[in-house]
N, C-alpha and C positions, 0 to 999 in steps of 0.2 A: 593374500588370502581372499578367495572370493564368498561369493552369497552361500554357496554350498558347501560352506564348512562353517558354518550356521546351521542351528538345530532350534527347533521353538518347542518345548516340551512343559506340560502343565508339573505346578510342582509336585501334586498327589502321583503322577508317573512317574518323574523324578524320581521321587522319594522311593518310591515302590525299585526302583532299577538305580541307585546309585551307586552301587560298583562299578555297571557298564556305562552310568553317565561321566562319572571322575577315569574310568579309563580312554573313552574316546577324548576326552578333554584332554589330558593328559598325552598322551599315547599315537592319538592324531590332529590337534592342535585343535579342535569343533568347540564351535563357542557356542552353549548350549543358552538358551534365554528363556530363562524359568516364567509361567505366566498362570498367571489366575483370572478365570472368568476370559481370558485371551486379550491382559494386558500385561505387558511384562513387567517383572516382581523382581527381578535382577537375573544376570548375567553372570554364567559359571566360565574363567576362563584358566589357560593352564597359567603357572607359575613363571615361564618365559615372558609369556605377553603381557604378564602383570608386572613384570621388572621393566620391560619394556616400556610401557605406557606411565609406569613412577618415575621413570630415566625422562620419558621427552617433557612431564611434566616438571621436572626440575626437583623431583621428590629424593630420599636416600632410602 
């Protein structure tokens, strides 16, 4: 996955588009990085990469 499947998006837009945020995430794997004032507030990712990243951490 490269840089551009990365998204920075504040989360008042977010908020306002979250069907089309949860489907790009979903749908085309864009890891969206929620931010306020243009620090990031967390990271929306799909449910693959979230199994992913609990598996390499050694989580169940």
């Amino acid at each position: 996955m490269s840089e551009s499947d990365e998204l920075r998006m504040g989360v008042s837009e977010a908020r306002a588009n979250l069907t089309e945020v949860i489907a790009r995430t979903r749908l085309l794997g864009v890891r969206v990085i929620l931010t306020r004032r243009d620090k990031p507030q967390a990271v929306l990712v799909s449910p693959e990469w979230y199994e992913r990243a609990r598996a390499a951490l050694g989580e169940s």
